[in-house]
Structure formats: C-alpha cells, structure tokens
MARGUPA-125303 format. One line per 2 residues: number of its first residue (from 1); their letters; for each residue x, y, z of N, C-alpha, C, O, CB. Coordinates in steps of 0.05 Angstrom, whole numbers, plus 5000, padded with zeros to 4 digits. Glycine has a CB too. Example, Ala and Ser with C-alpha at 12.3 -4.5 7.8 and 13.67 -1.06 7.14 Angstrom:
BEGIN
1) as) 5264 4886 5156 5246 4910 5156 5264 4934 5156 5285 4934 5169 5226 4911 5181 ~ 5257 4955 5142 5273 4979 5143 5258 5001 5157 5268 5023 5161 5282 4988 5114;
//
This chain:
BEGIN
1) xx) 7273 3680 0844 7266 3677 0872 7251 3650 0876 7229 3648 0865 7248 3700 0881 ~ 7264 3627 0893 7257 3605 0889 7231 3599 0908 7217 3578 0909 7280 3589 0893;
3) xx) 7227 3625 0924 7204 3626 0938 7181 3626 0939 7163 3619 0955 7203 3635 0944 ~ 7183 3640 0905 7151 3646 0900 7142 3631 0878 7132 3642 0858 7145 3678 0894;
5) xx) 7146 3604 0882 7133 3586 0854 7106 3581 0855 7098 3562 0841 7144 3557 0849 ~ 7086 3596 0873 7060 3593 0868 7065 3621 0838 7058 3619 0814 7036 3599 0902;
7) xx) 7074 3639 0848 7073 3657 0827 7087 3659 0798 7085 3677 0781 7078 3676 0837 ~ 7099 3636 0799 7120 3625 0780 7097 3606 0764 7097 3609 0740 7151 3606 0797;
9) xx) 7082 3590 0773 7063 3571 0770 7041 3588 0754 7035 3583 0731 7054 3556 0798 ~ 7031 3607 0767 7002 3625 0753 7019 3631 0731 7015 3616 0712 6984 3658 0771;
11) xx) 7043 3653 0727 7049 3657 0707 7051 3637 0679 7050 3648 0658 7066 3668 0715 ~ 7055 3610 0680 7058 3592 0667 7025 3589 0658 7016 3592 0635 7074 3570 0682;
13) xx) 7011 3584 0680 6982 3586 0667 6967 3596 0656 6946 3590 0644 6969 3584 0674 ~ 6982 3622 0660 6968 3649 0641 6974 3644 0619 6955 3641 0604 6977 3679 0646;
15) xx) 6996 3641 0609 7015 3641 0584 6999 3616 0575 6980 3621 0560 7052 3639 0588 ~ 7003 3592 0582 6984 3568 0566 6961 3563 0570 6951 3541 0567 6990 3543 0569;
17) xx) 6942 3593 0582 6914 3588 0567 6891 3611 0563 6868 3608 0557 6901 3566 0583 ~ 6912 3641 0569 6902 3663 0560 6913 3677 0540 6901 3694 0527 6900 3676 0577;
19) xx) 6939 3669 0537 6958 3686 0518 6938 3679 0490 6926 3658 0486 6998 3673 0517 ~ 6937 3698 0475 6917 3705 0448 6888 3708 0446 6875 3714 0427 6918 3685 0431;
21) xx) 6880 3701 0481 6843 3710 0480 6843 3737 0491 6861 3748 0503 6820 3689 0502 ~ 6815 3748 0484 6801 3773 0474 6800 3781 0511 6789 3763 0523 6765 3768 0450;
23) xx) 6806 3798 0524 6803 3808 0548 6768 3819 0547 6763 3840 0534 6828 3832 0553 ~ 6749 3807 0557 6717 3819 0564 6721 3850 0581 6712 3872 0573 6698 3793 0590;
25) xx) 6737 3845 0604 6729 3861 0619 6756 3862 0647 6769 3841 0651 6698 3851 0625 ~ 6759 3882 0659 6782 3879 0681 6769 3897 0704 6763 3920 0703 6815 3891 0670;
27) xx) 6768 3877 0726 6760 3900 0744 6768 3899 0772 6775 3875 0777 6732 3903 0745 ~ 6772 3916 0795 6774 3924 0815 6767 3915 0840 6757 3935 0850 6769 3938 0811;
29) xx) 6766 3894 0861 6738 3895 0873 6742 3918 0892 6723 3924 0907 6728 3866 0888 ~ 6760 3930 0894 6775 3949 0916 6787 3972 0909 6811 3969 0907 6796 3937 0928;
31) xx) 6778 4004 0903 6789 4010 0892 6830 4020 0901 6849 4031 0889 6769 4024 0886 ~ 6825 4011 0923 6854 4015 0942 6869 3998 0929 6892 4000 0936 6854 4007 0977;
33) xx) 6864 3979 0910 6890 3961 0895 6904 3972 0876 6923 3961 0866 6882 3937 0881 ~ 6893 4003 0868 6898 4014 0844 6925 4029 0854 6928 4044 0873 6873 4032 0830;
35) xx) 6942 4019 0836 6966 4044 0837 6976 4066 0829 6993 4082 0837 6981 4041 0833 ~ 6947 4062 0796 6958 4070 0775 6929 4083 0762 6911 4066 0761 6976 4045 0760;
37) xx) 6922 4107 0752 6893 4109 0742 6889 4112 0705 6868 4110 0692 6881 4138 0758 ~ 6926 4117 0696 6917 4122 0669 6941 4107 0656 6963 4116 0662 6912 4157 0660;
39) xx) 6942 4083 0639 6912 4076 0632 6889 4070 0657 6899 4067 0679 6913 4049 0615 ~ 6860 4068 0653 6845 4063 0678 6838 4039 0659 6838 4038 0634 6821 4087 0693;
41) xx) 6832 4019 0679 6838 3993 0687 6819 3983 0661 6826 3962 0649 6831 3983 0721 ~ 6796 3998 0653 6775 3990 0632 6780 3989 0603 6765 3981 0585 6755 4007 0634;
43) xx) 6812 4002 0601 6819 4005 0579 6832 3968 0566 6831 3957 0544 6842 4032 0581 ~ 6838 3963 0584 6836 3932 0584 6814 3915 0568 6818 3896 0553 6832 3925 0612;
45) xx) 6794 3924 0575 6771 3911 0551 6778 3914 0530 6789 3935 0523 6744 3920 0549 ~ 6772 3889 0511 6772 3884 0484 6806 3880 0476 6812 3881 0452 6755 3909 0468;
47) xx) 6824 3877 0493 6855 3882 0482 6855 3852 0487 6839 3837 0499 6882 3906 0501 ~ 6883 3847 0472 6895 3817 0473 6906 3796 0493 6926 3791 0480 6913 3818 0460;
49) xx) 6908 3786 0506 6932 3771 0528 6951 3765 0507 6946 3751 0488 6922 3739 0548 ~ 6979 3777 0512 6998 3764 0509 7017 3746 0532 7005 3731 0547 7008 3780 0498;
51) xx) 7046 3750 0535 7065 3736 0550 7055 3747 0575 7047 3770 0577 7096 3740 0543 ~ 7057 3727 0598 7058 3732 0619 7083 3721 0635 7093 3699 0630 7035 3726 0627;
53) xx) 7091 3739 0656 7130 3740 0662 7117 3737 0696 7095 3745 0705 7158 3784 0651 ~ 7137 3726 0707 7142 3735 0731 7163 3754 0734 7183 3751 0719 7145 3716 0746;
55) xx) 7162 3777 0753 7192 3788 0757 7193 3792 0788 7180 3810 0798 7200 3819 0741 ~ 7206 3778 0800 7212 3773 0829 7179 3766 0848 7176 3742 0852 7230 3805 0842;
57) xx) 7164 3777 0855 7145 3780 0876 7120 3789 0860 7098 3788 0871 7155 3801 0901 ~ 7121 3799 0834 7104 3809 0811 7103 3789 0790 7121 3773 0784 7114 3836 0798;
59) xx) 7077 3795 0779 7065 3788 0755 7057 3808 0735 7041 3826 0737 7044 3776 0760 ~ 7074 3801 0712 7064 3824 0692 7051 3814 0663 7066 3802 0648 7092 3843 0685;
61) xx) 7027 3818 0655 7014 3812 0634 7016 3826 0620 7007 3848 0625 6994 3807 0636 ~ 7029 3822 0592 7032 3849 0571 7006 3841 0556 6998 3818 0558 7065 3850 0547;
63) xx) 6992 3859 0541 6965 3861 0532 6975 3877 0504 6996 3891 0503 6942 3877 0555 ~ 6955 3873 0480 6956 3881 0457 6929 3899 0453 6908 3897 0466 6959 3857 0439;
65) xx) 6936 3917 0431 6904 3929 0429 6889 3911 0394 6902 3892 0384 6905 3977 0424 ~ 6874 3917 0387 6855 3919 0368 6869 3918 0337 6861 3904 0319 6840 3945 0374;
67) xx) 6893 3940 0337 6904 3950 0312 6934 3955 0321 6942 3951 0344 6887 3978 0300 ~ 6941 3959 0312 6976 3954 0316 6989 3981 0331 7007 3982 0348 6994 3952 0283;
69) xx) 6969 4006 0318 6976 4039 0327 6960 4036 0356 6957 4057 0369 6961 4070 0303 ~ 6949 4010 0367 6941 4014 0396 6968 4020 0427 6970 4031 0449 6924 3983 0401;
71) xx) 6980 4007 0409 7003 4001 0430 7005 3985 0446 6984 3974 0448 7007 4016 0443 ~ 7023 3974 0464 7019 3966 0493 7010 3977 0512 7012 4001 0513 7036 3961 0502;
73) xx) 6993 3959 0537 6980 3964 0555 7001 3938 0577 6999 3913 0573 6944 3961 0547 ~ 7017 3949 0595 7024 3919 0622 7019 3927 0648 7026 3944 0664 7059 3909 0627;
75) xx) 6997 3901 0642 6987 3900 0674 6997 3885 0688 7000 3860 0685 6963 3895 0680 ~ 7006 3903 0715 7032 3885 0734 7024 3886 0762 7019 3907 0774 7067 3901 0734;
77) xx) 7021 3858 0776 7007 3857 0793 7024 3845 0818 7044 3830 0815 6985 3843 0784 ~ 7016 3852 0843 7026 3841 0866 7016 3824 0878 6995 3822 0866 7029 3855 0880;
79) xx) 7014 3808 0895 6996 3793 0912 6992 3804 0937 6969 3801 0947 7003 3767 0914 ~ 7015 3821 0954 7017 3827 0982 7013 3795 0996 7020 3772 0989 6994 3851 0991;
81) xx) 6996 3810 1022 6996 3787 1040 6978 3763 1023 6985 3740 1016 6981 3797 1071 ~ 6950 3780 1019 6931 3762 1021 6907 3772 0977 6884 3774 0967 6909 3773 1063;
83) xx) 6928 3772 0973 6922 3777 0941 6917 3758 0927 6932 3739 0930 6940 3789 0927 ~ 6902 3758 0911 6897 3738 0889 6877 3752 0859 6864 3772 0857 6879 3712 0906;
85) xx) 6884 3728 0836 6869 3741 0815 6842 3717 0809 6840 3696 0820 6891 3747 0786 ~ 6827 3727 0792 6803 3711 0788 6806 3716 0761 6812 3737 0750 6774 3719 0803;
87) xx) 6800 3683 0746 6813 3684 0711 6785 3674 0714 6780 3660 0733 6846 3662 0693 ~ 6761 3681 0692 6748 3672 0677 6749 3660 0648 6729 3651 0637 6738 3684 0679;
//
C-alpha cells in the first residue's frame, strides 16, 4: 500500500533500533485501544523486540521471551485516525 509510508517508515525504525533491546514496560494510555486482554499488555515487560513488518494499514512487532519455552508474544497495532506510538 503505497499510501501508508509514514507506516512503512516507523516500521523500518523499529527494526534498526529496537530489534534486540529488553522491552521495560508497555502501556495503554486508553484503555479503549485494547482489543485484546490475554496476553495483557504487561506481559510485554522484560521480552525481546524482534522484526517489525508492516501489513497493509498495521504494524506488527514480534517480541521474544526470556528462555526459548516463552514463546511468541505479536503486538499489532493500528493507527486509526489519530494514533500514534511513543518509543523510549
């Protein structure tokens, strides 16, 4: 989608400068953004950044845990109208 290269752009930035750091913390400021409660959103602390994808109008961040039997955790995000993320 040649439309959405702001979101084509974050995804690139994620990938070259979060992919392999330690996730602190993930949070909400709203809880109306949530789509999804389990995993709940805190399970995110302490897991990995890996690849980050665009897929059409979404952003999806696949995340690692601790030990290998953690599994995957992907957090997949929308922007809507007026959405945005805050990277520390």
């Amino acid at each position: 989608m040649p439309e959405m290269p702001e979101t084509e752009a974050l995804a690139r930035f994620l990938t070259e400068r979060a992919a392999g750091r330690r996730i602190e913390q993930a949070r909400a400021f709203n809880a109306a953004v949530l789509k999804t409660f389990d995993p709940p959103l805190e399970a995110l602390a302490g897991r990995t950044v890996g690849a980050t994808t665009r897929h059409g109008k979404f952003l999806a961040i696949e995340t690692a845990g601790a030990t290998p039997g953690d599994g995957t955790i992907l957090l997949v995000i929308h922007f809507a109208l007026a959405g945005w993320l805050r990277w520390y």
